[in-house]
Each structure stands twice: as C-alpha cells, then as structure tokens.
SEKOLSE-546290 format. One record per residue (C-alpha): x, y, z; residue in one letter. Coordinates in steps of 0.1 Angstrom, whole numbers, padded with zeros to 4 digits, always signed. Each point is the difference from the previous one (the first is absolute). Layout:
BEGIN
XYZA/...
***
This chain:
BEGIN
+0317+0790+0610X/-0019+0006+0036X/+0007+0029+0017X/+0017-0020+0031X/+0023-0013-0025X/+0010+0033-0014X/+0007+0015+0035X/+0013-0032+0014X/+0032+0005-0030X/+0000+0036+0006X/+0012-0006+0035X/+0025-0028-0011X/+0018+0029-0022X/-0002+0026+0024X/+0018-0019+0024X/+0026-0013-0016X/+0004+0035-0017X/+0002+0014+0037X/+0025-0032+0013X/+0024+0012-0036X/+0004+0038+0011X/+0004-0006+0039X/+0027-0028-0010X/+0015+0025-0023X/+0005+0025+0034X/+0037+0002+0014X/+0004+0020+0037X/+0013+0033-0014X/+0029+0004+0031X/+0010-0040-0002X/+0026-0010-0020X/-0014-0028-0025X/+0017-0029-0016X/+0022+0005-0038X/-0010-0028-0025X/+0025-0022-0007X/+0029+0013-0024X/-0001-0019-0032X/+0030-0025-0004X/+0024+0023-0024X/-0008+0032+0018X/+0035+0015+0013X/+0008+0006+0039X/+0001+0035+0002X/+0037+0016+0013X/+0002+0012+0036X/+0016+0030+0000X/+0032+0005+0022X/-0007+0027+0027X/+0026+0032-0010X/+0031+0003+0021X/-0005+0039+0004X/-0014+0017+0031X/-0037-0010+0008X/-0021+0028-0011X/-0029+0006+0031X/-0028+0022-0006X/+0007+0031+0014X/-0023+0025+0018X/-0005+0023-0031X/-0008-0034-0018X/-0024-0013+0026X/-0018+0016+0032X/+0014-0028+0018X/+0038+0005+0015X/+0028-0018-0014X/+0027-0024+0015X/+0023+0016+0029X/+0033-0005-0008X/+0015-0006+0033X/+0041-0002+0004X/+0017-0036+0006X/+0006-0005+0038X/+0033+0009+0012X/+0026-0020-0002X/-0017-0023-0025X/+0009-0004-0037X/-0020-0017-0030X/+0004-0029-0016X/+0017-0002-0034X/-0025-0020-0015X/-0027+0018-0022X/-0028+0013-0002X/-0002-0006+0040X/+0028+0001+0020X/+0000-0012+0030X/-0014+0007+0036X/+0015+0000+0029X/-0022-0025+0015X/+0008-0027-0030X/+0024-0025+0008X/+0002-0008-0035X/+0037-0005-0023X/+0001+0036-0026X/+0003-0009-0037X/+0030+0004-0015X/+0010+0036-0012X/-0013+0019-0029X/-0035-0024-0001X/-0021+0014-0021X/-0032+0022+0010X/-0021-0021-0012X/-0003-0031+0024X/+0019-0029-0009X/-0016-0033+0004X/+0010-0014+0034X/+0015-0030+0009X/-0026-0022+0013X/+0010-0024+0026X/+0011-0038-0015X/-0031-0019+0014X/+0013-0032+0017X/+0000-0032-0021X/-0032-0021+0005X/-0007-0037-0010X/-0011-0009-0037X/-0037-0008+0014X/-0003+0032+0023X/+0014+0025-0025X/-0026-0019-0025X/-0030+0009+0023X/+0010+0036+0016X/+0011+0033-0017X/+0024+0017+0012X/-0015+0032+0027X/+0016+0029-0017X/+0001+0011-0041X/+0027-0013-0019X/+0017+0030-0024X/-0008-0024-0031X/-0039-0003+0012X/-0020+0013-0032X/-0027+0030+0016X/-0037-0010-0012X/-0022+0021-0021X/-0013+0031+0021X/-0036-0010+0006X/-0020+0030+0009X/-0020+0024-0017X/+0003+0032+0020X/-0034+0019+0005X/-0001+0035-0019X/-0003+0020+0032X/+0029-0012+0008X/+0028+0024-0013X/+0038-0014-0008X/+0027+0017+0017X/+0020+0000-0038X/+0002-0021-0030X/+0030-0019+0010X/-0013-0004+0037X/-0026-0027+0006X/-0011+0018+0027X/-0036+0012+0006X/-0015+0023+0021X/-0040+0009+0018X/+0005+0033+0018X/-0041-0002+0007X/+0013-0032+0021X/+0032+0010+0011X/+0015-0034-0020X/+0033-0011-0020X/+0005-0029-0020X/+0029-0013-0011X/+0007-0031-0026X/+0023-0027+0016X/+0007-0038+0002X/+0001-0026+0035X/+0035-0002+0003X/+0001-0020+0032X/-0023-0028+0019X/+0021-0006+0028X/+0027+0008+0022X/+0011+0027+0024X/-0006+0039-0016X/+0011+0033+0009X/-0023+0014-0027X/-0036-0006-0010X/+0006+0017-0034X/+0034+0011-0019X/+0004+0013-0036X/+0007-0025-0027X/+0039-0010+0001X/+0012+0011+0033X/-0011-0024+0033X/-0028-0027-0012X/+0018-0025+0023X/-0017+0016+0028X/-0031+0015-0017X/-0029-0012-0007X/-0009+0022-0031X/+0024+0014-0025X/-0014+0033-0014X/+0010+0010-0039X/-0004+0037+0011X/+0031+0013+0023X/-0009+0013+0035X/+0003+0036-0011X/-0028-0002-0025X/-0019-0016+0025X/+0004+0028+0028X/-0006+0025-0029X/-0037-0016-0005X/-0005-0002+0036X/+0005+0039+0000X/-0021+0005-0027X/-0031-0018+0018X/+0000+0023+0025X/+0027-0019+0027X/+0023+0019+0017X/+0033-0020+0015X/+0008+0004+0037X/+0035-0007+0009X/+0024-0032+0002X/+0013-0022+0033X/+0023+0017+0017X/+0029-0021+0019X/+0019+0029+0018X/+0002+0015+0027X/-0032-0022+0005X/-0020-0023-0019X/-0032+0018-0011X/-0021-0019-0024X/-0015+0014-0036X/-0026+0019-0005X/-0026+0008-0026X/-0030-0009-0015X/-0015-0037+0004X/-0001-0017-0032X/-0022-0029-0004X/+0024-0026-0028X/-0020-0025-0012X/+0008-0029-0031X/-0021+0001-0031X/+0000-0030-0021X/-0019-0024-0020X/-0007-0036+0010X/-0001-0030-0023X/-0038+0006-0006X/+0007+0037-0014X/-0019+0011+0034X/+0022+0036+0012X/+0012-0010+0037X/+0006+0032+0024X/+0025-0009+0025X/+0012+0018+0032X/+0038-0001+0001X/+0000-0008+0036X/-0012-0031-0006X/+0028-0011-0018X/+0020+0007+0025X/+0005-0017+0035X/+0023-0001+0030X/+0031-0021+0005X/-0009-0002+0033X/-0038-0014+0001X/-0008-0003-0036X/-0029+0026+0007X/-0007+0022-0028X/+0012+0040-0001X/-0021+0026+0016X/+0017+0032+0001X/-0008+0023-0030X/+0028+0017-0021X/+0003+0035+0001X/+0016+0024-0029X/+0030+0009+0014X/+0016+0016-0037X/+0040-0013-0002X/+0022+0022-0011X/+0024+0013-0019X/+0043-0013+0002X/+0026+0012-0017X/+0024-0027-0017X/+0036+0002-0006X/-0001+0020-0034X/-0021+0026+0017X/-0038-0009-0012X/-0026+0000+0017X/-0023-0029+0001X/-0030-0012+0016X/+0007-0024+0030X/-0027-0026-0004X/+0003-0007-0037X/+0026-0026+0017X/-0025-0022+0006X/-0014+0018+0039X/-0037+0009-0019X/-0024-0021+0025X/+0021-0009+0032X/-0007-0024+0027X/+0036+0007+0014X/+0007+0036+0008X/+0025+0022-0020X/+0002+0037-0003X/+0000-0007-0034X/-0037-0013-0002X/-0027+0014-0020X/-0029-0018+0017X/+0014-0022+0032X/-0016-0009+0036X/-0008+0025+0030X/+0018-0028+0025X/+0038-0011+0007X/+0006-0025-0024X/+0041-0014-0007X/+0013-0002-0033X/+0027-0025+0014X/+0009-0036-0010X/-0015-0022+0024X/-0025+0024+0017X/-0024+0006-0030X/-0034+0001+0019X/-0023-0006-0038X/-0004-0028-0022X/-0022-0006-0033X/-0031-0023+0005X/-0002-0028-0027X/-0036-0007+0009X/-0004+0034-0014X/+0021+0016-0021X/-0013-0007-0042X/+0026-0026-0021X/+0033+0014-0010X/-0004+0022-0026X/-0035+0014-0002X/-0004+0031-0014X/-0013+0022+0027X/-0010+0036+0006X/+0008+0016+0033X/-0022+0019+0012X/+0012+0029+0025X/-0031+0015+0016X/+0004+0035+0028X/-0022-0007+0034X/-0013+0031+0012X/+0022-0002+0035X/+0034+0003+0009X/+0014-0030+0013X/+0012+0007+0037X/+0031-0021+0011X/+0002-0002+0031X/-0034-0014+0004X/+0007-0031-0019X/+0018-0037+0012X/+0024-0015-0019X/-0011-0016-0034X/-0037-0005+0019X/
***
C-alpha cells in the first residue's frame, strides 16, 4: 500500500471521527429536545399547587428582599373565589362561596356554533378542558437549577433568567393577559403555566430581581414600576429545530394590528385576604403576565391599559403565536433598566 494511500484513509477517519464528536456537542445553557417517550410509558401526574399560604423566600433565606405585603385599598373587599380573589379593577362575576383554594377549572366561554365544513378545517382559538397536554419536550441544561422537584421551573442567576413549563392555550382573540397559570384565565391568555404565579415570583427573587410596585388607580393613576423583563416563547418546531420567540410578537393592537412595543416591568402583586381570613397571593388568579393593568399583577405594562369589555387595546397574533397546545417554556429574562412610564405611548 503507497504511502498516499495510507494518508489519504488516515484523513477520511480523522474526519469523520472529528464530524461524530462535534455532532455529539449540545449548547450547555440551551434547552435541547427529549427523545420521544416509548408508546407504554405513563404521563407523569401534575401536581396540584397547595391551598396554604405561598411560602416567599425571605431575607434570612436569600440576600434579596421578599414580597411587601401591602393592605387592600379602602373600601375594597376580595373576591370569594380562591386562591385569587378579586381586584378591584376586575369586572369579573366571584365564584360561588367556599370554592376551594386550589383553582377550579373555569368555565370557558361556549364558542358559537360553526358550519360542518368550517369547524372541520379550523380549531377552536382557546384550550378545551378535555385537550390531552403533550409530552414535556425539553431537556433542561445542568446549569440550570430547578426552583423544586414539584416545580418545573428553572432558573440562571449568571443570566438573570426563569423558565417555566407551559402549553399555547390560545391563537386568537382579544387578551387581557399574555401568560396565566394553568386553570384560571386561558381564554384570554396565550400561555397556560403548570407552575402558579407565586412560585414564579419566588424564582424571579431568587435570580437576583427585585419587584417594584403595582398600578395604582387612586387618588391618581400612576403606572407600575419595576424591573424590565424581557418574556420570550421557547418551543420546538415540526423539524425539532428550538424556536426563541419574543412575546411581543405575539401580540398586536386592536387598533392597527401593529405588533407590541412596550416592555413589561416586575411590578410583584400582592397579597389579599379572603373571606375565611387567609392570606393568598393575588396573581395566582390568573394576573401573572398582564397586558391589562390590575393591582393585582405580577408582571404587567408601564402604560394605561383598560381591563373593560369593549375597550381591550391587545389581541393575540395568529401569524405568530405556535399551534394550540405546544409545549412551551417561558422564558422571563431582567433588562438592566427600569422602565420609565411616562416616557412611553400607548401600546407603541
């Protein structure tokens, strides 16, 4: 055997030896896709979210200070409904008395009879109750570190990032929130979280970011304040390819169909006080990402923005938002500035 032959086969192994380890090479701060489940393999349980008091980091557990716990506005009572309540802003009807803690599944509006050969080619835009959730797809990187073993929640202090495991609950139609916990106000969300809103804010404190304060209606309207938080949509597309979306795109005015600008800032919720005397954290009834102001938001927008029938100023894109039910992560990243309020235009 010639000597060109030799090293002519010696580069041939080399580099397919070299094209086998780099293939082999995942990002180590990307999330990367699960193989398959095989056909018999059981869908794990979701545990339900305990009906006690959320328990926040305090400042002997974490250098960080915990959630103010500021007094319901005069005058103004909570909701009977758990584990929110109500806000004073929400038009919506209360539950009926003694609901459990634990958020019921609501009563999503009847959608409007369509004919055979439409309803045949279009899903409905929001989650049905009945609609199975798909395998959780992700493999979460190892510097990554879960808020708790129930919690599929996932935090990067180095980055100043929070993931969360949810599902597209909603393609289109008008919204008052960009992201709610599972069971509580899909029909006006786009993604349904399985972690409640108070787990959420405790990972947010535990990266390093601080809440400001909620929208205040009286005397005057002042808007929230806190950090800006970058939300962007994680999924996979049908060719397994990890898609990294900003939530503003998925979101666009009534008015102009023009996509959102404004940033959300971390305002923090807070706490009410129902009828049998707990205390429970306000945005675990579904106020988590707002693009409708309530005091009751933990993240919302820096601008006046109505919660009322009929003047809702946000809608979901369909050019934009993934197919109903994807498994998503939602990705809940602190800017380094403050968002200033009075230097912003409506929705632009």
């Amino acid at each position: 055997m010639t000597s060109e032959l030799v090293f002519s086969r010696w580069l041939a192994i080399s580099w397919l030896l070299s094209m086998f380890v780099l293939s082999g090479c995942n990002q180590p701060d990307l999330p990367t896709a699960k193989a398959p489940p095989a056909a018999s393999a059981e869908k794990a349980p979701v545990a339900n979210a305990p009906a006690e008091k959320p328990n926040l980091p305090s400042q002997q557990d974490t250098a960080e200070s915990s959630v103010n716990k500021p007094a319901l506005e005069s005058g103004k009572t909570a909701k009977p409904e758990a584990p929110l309540g109500g806000t004073a802003e929400s038009t919506k009807p209360a539950t009926q008395s003694g609901a459990s803690a634990v958020s019921p599944e609501p009563a999503l509006p009847q959608q409007p009879e369509q004919p055979a050969e439409v309803a045949a080619e279009e899903r409905p835009g929001f989650i049905r109750d009945e609609e199975e959730e798909l395998p959780f797809p992700f493999e979460i990187p190892q510097s990554w570190k879960r808020l708790s073993e129930k919690e599929e929640i996932w935090i990067d202090s180095q980055a100043k990032l929070v993931a969360v495991s949810g599902r597209i609950c909603l393609t289109r139609g008008l919204l008052e929130m960009f992201a709610c916990p599972k069971g509580t106000k899909e029909h006006e969300s786009i993604v349904a979280t399985k972690p409640w809103a108070m787990y959420i804010h405790q990972a947010l404190l535990l990266a390093g970011i601080n809440p400001g304060r909620t929208v205040q209606w009286e005397p005057e309207y002042k808007a929230a304040e806190g950090p800006r938080i970058d939300v962007e949509v994680w999924y996979f597309n049908a060719q397994k390819e990890l898609v990294k979306k900003n939530a503003k795109e998925m979101v666009r005015l009534v008015s102009d169909g023009s996509p959102l600008k404004i940033d959300w800032v971390f305002g923090g919720s807070k706490f009410i006080t129902d009828p049998d005397g707990r205390e429970l954290y306000a945005a675990n009834g579904g106020e988590m990402v707002c693009l409708s102001n309530f005091s009751s938001a933990m993240i919302d927008l820096p601008i006046p923005s109505t919660a009322e029938a009929g003047g809702l100023l946000f809608e979901a894109n369909p050019d934009q938002v993934p197919p109903l039910n994807t498994p998503v992560l939602l990705v809940l990243k602190a800017q380094t500035a403050q968002a200033e309020p009075e230097a912003v235009d409506k929705g632009k």
